[in-house]
C-alpha positions in Angstrom: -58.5 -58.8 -41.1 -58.1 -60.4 -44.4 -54.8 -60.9 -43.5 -55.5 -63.0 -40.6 -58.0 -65.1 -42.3 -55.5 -65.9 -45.1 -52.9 -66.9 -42.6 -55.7 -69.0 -40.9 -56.5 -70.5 -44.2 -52.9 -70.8 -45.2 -52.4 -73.1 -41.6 -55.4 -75.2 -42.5 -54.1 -76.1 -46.4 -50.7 -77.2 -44.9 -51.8 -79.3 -41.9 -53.9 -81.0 -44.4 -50.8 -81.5 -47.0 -48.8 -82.9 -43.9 -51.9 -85.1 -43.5 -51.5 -86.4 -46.6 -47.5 -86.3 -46.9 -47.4 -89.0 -44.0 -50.1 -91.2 -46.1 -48.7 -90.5 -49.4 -44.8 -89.1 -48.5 -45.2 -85.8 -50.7 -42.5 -83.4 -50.1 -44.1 -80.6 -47.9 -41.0 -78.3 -48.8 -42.4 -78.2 -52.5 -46.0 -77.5 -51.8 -44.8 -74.8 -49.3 -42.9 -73.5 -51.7 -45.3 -73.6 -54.1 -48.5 -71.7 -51.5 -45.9 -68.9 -51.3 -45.9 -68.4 -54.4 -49.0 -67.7 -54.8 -49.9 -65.7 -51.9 -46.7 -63.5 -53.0 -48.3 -62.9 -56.2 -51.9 -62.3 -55.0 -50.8 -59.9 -52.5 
């Protein structure tokens, strides 16, 4: 269940990011990079 709402949570943080990216042009590949990261090291 936690699982699920992480995912959920995960898919809202990176449509916002390519939200942004189009506005700004950050590169999505780093920030994705980066949000694995961290959910590989919290879990």
């Amino acid at each position: 269940m936690f699982c699920n709402y992480f995912l959920r949570f995960r898919y809202f943080i990176y449509s916002v990011f390519v939200f942004f990216s189009k506005k700004t042009g950050f590169t999505i590949k780093n920030i994705n990079f980066a949000v694995d990261k961290t959910i590989k090291y919290h879990l």
